[in-house]
TORKOL-4160 file (C-alpha; in steps of 0.2 Angstrom, whole numbers, padded with zeros to 4 digits, m for minus):
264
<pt num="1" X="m0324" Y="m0088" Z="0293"/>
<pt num="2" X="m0321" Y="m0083" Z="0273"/>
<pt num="3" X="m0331" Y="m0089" Z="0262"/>
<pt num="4" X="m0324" Y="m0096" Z="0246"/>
<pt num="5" X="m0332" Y="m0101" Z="0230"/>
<pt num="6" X="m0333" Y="m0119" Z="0223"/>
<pt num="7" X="m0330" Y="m0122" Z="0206"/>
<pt num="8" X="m0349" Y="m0126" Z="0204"/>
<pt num="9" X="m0353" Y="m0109" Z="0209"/>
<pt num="10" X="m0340" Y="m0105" Z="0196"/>
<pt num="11" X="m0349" Y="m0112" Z="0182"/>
<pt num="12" X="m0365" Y="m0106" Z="0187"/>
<pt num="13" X="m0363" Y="m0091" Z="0189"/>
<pt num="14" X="m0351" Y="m0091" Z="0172"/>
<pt num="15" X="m0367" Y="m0096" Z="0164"/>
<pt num="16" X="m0379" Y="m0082" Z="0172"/>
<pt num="17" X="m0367" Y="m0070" Z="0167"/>
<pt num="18" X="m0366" Y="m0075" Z="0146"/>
<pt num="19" X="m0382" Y="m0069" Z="0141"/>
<pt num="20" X="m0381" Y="m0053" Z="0150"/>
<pt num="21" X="m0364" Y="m0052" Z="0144"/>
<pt num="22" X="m0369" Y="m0053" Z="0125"/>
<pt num="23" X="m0383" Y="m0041" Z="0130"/>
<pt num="24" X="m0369" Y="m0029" Z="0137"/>
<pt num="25" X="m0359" Y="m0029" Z="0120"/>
<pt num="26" X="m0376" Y="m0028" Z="0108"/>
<pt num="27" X="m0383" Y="m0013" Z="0118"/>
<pt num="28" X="m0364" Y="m0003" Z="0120"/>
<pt num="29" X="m0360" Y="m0009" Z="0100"/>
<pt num="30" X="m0380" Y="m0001" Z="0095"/>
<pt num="31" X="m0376" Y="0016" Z="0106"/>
<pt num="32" X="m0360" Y="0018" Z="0096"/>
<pt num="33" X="m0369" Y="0016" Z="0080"/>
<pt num="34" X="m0384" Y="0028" Z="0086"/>
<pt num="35" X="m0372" Y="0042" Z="0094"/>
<pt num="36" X="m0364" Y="0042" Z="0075"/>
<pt num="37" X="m0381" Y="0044" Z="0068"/>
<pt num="38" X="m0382" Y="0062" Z="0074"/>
<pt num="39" X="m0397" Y="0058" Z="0080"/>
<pt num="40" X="m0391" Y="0056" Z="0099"/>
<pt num="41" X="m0399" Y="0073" Z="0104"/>
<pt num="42" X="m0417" Y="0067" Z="0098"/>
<pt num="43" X="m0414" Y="0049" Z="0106"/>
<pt num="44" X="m0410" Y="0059" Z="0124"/>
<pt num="45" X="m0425" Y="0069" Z="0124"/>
<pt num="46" X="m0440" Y="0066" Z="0132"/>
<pt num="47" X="m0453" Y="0058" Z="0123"/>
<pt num="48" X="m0443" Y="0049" Z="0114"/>
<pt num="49" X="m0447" Y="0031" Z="0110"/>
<pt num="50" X="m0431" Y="0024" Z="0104"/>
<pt num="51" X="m0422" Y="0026" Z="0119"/>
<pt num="52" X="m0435" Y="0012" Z="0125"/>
<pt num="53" X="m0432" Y="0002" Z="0111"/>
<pt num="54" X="m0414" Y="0001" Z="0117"/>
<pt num="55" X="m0420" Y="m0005" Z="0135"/>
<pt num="56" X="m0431" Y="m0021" Z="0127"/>
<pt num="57" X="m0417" Y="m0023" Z="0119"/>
<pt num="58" X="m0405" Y="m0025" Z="0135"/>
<pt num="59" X="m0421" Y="m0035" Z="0143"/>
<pt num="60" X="m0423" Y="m0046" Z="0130"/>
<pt num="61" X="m0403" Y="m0050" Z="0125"/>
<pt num="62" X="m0401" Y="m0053" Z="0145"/>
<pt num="63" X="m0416" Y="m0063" Z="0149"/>
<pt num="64" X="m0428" Y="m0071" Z="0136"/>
<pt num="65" X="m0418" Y="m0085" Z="0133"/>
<pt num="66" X="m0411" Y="m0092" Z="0150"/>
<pt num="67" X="m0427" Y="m0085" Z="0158"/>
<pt num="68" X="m0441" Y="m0082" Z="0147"/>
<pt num="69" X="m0444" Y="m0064" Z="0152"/>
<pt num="70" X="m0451" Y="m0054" Z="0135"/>
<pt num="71" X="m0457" Y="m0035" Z="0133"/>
<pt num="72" X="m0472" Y="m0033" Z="0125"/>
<pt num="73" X="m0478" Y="m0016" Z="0121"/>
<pt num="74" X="m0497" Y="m0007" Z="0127"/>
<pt num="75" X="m0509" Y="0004" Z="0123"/>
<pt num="76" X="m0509" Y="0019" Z="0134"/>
<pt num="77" X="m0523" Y="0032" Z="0130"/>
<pt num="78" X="m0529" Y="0023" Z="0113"/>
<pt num="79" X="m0509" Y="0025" Z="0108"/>
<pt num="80" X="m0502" Y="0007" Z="0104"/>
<pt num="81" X="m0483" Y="0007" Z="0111"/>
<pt num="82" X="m0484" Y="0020" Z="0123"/>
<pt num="83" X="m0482" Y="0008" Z="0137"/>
<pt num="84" X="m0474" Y="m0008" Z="0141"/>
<pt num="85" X="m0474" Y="m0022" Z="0152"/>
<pt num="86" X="m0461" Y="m0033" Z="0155"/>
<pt num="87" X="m0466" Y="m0052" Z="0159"/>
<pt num="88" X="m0464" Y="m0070" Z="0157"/>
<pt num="89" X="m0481" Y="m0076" Z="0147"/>
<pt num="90" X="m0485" Y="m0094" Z="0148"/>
<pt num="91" X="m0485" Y="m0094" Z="0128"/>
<pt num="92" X="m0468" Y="m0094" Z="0131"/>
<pt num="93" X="m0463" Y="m0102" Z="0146"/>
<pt num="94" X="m0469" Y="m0118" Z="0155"/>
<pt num="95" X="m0464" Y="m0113" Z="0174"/>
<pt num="96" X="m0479" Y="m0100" Z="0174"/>
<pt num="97" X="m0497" Y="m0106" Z="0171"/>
<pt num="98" X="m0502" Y="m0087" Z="0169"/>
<pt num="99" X="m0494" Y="m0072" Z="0164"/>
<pt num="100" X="m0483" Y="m0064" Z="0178"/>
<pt num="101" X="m0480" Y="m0045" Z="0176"/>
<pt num="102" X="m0463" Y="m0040" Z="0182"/>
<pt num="103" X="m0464" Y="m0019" Z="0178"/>
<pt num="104" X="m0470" Y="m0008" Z="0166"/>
<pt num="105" X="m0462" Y="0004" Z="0156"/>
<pt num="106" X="m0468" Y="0022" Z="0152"/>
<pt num="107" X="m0464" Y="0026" Z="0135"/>
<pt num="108" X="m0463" Y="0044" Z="0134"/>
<pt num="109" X="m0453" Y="0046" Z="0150"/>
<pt num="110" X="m0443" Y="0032" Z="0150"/>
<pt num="111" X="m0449" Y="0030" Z="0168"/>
<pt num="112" X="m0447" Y="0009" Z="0177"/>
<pt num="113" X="m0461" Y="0007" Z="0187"/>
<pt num="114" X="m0458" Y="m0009" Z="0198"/>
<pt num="115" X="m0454" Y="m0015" Z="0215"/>
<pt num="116" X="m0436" Y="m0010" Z="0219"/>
<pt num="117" X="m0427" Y="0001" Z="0231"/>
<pt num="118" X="m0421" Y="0017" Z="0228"/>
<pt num="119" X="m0432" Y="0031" Z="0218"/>
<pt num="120" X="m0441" Y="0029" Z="0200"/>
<pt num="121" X="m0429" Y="0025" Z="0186"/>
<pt num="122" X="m0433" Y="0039" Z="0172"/>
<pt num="123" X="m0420" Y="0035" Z="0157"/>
<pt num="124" X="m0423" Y="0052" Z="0148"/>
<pt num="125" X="m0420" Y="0064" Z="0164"/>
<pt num="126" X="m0404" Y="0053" Z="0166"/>
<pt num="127" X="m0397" Y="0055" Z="0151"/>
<pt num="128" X="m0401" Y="0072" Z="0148"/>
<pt num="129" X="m0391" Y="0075" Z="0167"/>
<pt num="130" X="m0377" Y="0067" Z="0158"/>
<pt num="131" X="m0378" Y="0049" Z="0164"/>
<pt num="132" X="m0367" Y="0036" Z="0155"/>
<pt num="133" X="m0380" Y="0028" Z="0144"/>
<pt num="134" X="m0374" Y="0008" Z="0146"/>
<pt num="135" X="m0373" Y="0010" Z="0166"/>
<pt num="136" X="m0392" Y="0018" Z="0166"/>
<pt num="137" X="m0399" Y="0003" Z="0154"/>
<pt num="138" X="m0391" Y="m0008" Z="0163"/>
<pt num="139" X="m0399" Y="m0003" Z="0181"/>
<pt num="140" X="m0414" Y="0000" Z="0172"/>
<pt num="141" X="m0414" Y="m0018" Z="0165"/>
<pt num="142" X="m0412" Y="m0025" Z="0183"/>
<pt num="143" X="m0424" Y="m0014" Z="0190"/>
<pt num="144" X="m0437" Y="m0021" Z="0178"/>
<pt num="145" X="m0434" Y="m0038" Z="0179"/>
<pt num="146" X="m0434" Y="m0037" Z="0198"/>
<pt num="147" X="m0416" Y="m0042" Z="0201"/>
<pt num="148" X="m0408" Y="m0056" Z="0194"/>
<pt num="149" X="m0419" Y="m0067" Z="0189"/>
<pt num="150" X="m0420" Y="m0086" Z="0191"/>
<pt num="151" X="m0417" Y="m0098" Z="0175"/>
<pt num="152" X="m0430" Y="m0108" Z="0169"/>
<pt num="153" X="m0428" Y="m0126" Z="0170"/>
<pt num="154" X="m0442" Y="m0131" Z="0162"/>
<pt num="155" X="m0441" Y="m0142" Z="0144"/>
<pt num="156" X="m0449" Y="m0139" Z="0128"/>
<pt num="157" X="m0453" Y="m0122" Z="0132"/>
<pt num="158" X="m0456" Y="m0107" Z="0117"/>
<pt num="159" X="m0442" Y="m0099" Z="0123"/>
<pt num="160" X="m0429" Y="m0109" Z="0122"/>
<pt num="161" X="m0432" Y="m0115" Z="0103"/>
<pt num="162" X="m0435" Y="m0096" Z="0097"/>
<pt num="163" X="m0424" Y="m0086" Z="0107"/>
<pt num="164" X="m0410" Y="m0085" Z="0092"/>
<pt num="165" X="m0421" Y="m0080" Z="0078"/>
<pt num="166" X="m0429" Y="m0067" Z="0091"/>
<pt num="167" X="m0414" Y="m0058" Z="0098"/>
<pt num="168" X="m0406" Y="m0060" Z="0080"/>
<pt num="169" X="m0420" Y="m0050" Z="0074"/>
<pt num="170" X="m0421" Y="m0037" Z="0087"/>
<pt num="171" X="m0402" Y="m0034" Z="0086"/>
<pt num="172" X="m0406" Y="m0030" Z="0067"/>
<pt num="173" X="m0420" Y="m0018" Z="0071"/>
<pt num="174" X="m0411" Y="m0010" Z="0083"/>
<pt num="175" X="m0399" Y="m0003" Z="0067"/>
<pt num="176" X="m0412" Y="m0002" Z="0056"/>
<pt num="177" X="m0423" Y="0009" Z="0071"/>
<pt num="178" X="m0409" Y="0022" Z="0068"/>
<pt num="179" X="m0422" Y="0029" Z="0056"/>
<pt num="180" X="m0438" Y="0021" Z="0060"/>
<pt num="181" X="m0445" Y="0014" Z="0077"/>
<pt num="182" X="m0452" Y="m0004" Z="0073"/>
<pt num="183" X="m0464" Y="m0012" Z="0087"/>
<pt num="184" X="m0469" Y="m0028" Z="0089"/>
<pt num="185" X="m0488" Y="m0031" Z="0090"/>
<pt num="186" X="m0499" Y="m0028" Z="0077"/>
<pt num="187" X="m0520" Y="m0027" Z="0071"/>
<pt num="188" X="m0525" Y="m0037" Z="0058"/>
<pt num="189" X="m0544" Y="m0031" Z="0057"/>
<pt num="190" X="m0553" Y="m0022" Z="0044"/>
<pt num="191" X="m0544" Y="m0004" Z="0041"/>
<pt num="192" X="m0554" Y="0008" Z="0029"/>
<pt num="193" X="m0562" Y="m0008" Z="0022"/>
<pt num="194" X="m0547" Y="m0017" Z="0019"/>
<pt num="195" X="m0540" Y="m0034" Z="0025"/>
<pt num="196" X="m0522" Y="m0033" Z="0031"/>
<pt num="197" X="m0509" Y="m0042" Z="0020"/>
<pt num="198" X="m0502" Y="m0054" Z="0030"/>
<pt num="199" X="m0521" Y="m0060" Z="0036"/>
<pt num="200" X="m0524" Y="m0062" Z="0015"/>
<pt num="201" X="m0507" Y="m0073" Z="0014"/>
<pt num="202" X="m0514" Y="m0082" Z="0025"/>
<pt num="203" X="m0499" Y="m0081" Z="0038"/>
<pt num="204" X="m0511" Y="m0075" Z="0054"/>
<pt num="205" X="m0530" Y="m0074" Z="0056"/>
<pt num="206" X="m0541" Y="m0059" Z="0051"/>
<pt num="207" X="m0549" Y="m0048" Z="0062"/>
<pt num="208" X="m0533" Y="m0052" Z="0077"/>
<pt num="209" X="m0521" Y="m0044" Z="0088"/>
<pt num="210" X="m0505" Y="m0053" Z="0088"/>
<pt num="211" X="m0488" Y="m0052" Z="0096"/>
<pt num="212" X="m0479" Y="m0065" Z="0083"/>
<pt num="213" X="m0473" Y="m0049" Z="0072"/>
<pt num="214" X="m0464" Y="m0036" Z="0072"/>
<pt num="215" X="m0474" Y="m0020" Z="0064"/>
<pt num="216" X="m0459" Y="m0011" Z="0052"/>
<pt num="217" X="m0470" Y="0000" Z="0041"/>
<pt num="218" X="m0465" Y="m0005" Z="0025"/>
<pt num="219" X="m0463" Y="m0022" Z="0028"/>
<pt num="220" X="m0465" Y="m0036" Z="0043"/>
<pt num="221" X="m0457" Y="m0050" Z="0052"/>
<pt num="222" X="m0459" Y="m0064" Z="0061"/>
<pt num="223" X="m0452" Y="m0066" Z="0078"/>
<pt num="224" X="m0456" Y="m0084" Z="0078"/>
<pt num="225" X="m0447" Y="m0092" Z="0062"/>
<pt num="226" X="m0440" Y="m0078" Z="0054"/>
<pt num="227" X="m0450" Y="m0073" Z="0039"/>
<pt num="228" X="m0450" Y="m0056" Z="0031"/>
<pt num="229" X="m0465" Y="m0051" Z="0022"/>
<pt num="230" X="m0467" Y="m0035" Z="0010"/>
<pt num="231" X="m0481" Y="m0025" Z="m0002"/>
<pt num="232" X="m0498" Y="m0026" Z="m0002"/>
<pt num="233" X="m0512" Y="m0039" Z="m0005"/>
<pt num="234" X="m0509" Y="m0056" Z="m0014"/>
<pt num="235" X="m0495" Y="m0047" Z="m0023"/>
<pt num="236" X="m0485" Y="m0047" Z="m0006"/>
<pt num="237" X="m0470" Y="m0055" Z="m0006"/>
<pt num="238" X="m0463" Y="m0068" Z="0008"/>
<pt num="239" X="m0443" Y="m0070" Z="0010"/>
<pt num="240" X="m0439" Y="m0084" Z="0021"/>
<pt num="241" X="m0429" Y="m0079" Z="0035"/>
<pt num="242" X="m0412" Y="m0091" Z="0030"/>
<pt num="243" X="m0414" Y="m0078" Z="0011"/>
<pt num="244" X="m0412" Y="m0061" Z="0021"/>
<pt num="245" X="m0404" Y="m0067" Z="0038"/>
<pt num="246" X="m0398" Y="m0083" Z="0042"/>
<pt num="247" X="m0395" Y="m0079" Z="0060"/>
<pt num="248" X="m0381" Y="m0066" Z="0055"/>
<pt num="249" X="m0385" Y="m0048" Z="0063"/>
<pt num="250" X="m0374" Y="m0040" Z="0050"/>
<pt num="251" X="m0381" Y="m0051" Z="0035"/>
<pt num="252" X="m0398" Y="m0048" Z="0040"/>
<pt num="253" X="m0397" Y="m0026" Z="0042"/>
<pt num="254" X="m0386" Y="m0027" Z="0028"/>
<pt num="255" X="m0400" Y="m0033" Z="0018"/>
<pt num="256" X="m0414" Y="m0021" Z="0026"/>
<pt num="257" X="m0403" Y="m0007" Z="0021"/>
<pt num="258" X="m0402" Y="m0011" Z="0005"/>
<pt num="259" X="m0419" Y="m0016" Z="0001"/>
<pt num="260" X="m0430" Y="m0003" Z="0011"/>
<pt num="261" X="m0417" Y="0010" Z="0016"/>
<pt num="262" X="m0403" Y="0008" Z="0007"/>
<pt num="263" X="m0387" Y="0011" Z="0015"/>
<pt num="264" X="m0376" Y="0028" Z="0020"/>
């Protein structure tokens, strides 16, 4: 007997598809602007960390707001970043009471390791056989998320109320990662006797790891609430997220640009 879809199916799967259709046309719209860069060659090749960058990306755009998955990078061999594990944390998300670990991601390789058929996704072999790069990130994304994923129904969940300054953030480092390859995660202990500057603002405790900003080298933002924070010491200056950003991709790498890069 043929099977036809109701117009509640409709909607629902109308909704499951938004986020990973916004994710589609952030990650294809950041290839373009990295294949102009004439740094495409470097971004193909193995070891090369940005083309990981790029699947967080896809990750997170598809399913950190309707399902509170995140990526968070590891330490692999005393090197901070050189793995990744894609999960949904309880910090974020209500409907798990501990962390659940979906994959993890090998940095250098570009390798998926998770549960799904088929052989061992490696992004960087892929691309250098010639594989179309938004077709490869998106079969990796599924692959490390197990599938598609089921929405969180849970209220009041981290997720939910930061999920636009998030993404809007990662979209913006994802231009700006052109030239430099932020991460999220960093050490706020004593380094070479010094206290680390956002510890001496007073915007995160001393002598800490913490997820809740993005590491840029010269200059750091919060994934929570959006503030940017640059220079050294008490002389360090905050700007509020709504001064740089807004919520505007282009407002918010236009203003990177110009203050830490400056533009082409």
């Amino acid at each position: 007997m043929e099977q036809k879809m109701t117009f509640d199916q409709y909607i629902r799967m109308r909704e499951r598809n938004a986020d990973f259709a916004r994710a589609l046309a952030r990650t294809n719209l950041a290839l373009r602007c990295w294949e102009r860069s004439e740094m495409w060659d470097e971004i193909c090749a193995a070891q090369s960390m940005k083309i990981m960058w790029l699947l967080d990306n896809h990750i997170l755009q598809a399913f950190y707001k309707r399902c509170g998955i995140d990526v968070l990078p590891l330490s692999i061999g005393g090197m901070y970043g050189y793995g990744r594990k894609v999960c949904i944390h309880p910090y974020n998300c209500k409907q798990v009471k501990e962390e659940k670990e979906l994959s993890l991601l090998a940095t250098s390789s570009g390798r998926v390791d998770g549960d799904y058929p088929g052989p061992k996704i490696i992004l960087s072999k892929e691309l250098e056989a010639g594989a179309n790069p938004i077709g490869l990130l998106e079969r990796a994304t599924l692959a490390a998320v197990g599938g598609w994923p089921s929405k969180c129904n849970c209220t009041g969940c981290q997720h939910k109320k930061d999920a636009d300054i998030y993404l809007t953030i990662h979209q913006i480092l994802m231009g700006y990662g052109v030239k430099e390859t932020p991460i999220l995660g960093l050490s706020t202990g004593y380094t070479g006797g010094s206290t680390h500057t956002l510890a001496i603002m007073g915007l995160c405790k001393k002598e800490t790891f913490t997820y809740d900003w993005f590491d840029c080298r010269t200059f750091w933002i919060n994934r929570r609430n959006g503030i940017l924070v640059y220079g050294g010491g008490r002389s360090a200056i905050i700007v509020p997220y709504e001064k740089w950003c807004n919520g505007s991709v282009e407002k918010g790498l236009r203003w990177i640009l110009e203050n830490f890069a400056g533009e082409e």
